[in-house]
C-alpha positions in Angstrom: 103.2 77.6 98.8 106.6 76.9 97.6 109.7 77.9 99.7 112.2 79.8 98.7 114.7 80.0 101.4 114.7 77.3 104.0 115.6 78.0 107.9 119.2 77.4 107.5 120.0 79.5 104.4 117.8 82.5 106.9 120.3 82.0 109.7 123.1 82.1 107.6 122.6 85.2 105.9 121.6 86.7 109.3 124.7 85.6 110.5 126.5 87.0 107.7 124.9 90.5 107.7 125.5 91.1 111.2 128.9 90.4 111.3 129.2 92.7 108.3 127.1 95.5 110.6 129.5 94.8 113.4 132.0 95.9 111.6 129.7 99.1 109.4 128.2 100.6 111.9 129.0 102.5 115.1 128.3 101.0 118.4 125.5 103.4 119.9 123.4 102.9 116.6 119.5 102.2 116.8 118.0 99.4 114.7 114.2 100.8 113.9 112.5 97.4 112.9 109.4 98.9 110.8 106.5 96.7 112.4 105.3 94.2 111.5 106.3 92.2 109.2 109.7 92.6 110.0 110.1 91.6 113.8 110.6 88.2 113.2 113.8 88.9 111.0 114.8 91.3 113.8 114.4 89.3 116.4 116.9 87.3 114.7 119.2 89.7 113.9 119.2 91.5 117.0 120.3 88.1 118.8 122.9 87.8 116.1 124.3 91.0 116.7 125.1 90.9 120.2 126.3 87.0 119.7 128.9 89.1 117.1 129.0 91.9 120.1 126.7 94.3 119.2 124.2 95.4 121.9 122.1 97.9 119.6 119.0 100.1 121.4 116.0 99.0 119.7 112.9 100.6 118.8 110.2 100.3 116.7 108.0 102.5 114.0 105.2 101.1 111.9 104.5 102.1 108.2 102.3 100.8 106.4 101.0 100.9 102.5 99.2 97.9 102.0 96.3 98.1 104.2 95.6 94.6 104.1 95.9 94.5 100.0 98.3 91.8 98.0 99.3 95.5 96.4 100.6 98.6 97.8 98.0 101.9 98.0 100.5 104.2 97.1 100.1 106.1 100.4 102.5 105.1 103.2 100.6 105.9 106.5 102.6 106.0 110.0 100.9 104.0 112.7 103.3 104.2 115.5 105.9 106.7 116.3 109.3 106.5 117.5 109.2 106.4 121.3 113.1 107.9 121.2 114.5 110.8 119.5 116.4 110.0 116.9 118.4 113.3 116.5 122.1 112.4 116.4 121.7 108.6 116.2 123.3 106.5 113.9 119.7 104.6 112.6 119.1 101.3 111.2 116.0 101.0 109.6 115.0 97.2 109.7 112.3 96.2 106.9 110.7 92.9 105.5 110.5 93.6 102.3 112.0 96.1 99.5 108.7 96.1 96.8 108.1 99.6 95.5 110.1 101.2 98.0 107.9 103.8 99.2 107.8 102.7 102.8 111.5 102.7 103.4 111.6 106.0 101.7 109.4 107.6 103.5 110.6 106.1 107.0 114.1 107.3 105.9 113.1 110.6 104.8 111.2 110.9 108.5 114.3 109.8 110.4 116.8 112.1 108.1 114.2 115.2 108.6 114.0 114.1 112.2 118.3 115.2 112.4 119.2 111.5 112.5 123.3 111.3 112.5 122.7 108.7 109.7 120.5 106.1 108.5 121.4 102.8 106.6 118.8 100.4 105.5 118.2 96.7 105.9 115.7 94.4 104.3 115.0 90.6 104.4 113.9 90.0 101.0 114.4 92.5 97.9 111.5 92.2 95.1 113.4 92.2 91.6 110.4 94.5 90.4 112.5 97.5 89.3 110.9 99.8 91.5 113.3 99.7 94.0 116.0 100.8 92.2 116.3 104.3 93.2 116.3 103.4 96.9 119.7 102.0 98.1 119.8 99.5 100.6 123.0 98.8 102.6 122.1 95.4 103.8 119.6 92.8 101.6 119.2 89.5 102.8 117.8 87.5 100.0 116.1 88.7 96.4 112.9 87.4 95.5 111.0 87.7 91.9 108.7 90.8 90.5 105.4 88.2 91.2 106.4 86.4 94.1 103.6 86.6 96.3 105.9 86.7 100.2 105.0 85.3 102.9 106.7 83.3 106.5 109.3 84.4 108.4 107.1 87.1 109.5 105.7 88.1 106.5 101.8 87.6 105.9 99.1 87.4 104.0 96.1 89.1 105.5 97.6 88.8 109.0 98.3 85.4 108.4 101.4 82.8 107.7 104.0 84.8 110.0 104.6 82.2 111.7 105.7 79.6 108.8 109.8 79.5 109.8 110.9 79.6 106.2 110.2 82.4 103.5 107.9 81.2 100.7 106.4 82.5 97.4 102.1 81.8 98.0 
């Protein structure tokens, strides 16, 4: 595995995305990390948002469309819910990783049918694959290659290799 951002360049860019939310967003809004590969990176950000002065209500929805597979199915499938309502809210959908792009579209097209106030996107990484280009993302940590295999920092491979602290290409 080679790494491709190392701890301190993470904590940076967190820092410098959560300032710039401080400022973007209102101060009622939810962030919706979409479990699980991206609770690691929200863990982080959410303690980096209220160190900025953000205190943000948190909750958490799980998508998934790899089933386990190096490759997406195609088919996003929701495995948990919303536990709030998030009519009116100002949302913050908090993802891992921006491949094809169906995941976050489908989880923003939920929340927007759902009578969200407004919904901005966040990813950690961003896969130059092309595919993503039709899906704009308001805040995109870091940009990774089309064959870049992802994994640390919360992101796996078969369940495993969350826990490595820096992002790497396996």
């Amino acid at each position: 595995m080679r790494t491709l951002y190392d701890e301190a360049a993470i904590a940076a860019r967190i820092d410098e995305m959560a300032r710039q939310m401080k400022n973007d967003l209102p101060t009622d809004f939810l962030m919706a990390p979409v479990l699980t590969g991206a609770f690691v990176f929200a863990a982080d950000l959410l303690r980096s948002l209220y160190a900025h002065g953000a205190d943000p209500l948190v909750d958490f929805v799980q998508l998934s469309s790899y089933g386990g597979a190096r490759s997406s199915s195609g088919v996003v499938t929701l495995l948990k819910d919303f536990s709030v309502d998030v009519k009116g809210r100002h949302v913050l959908l908090v993802d891992d990783v921006l491949d094809t792009g169906r995941s976050l579209h489908f989880g923003k097209g939920m929340i927007e049918d759902r009578g969200a106030a407004s919904v901005k996107l966040c990813v950690l990484v961003k896969k130059l694959t092309g595919h993503a280009d039709d899906l704009h993302c308001d805040y995109i940590g870091f940009e990774a290659g089309p064959d870049d295999f992802l994994v640390g920092y919360g992101m796996d491979d078969d369940a495993r290799k969350r826990g490595v602290p820096f992002i790497g290409a396996g």
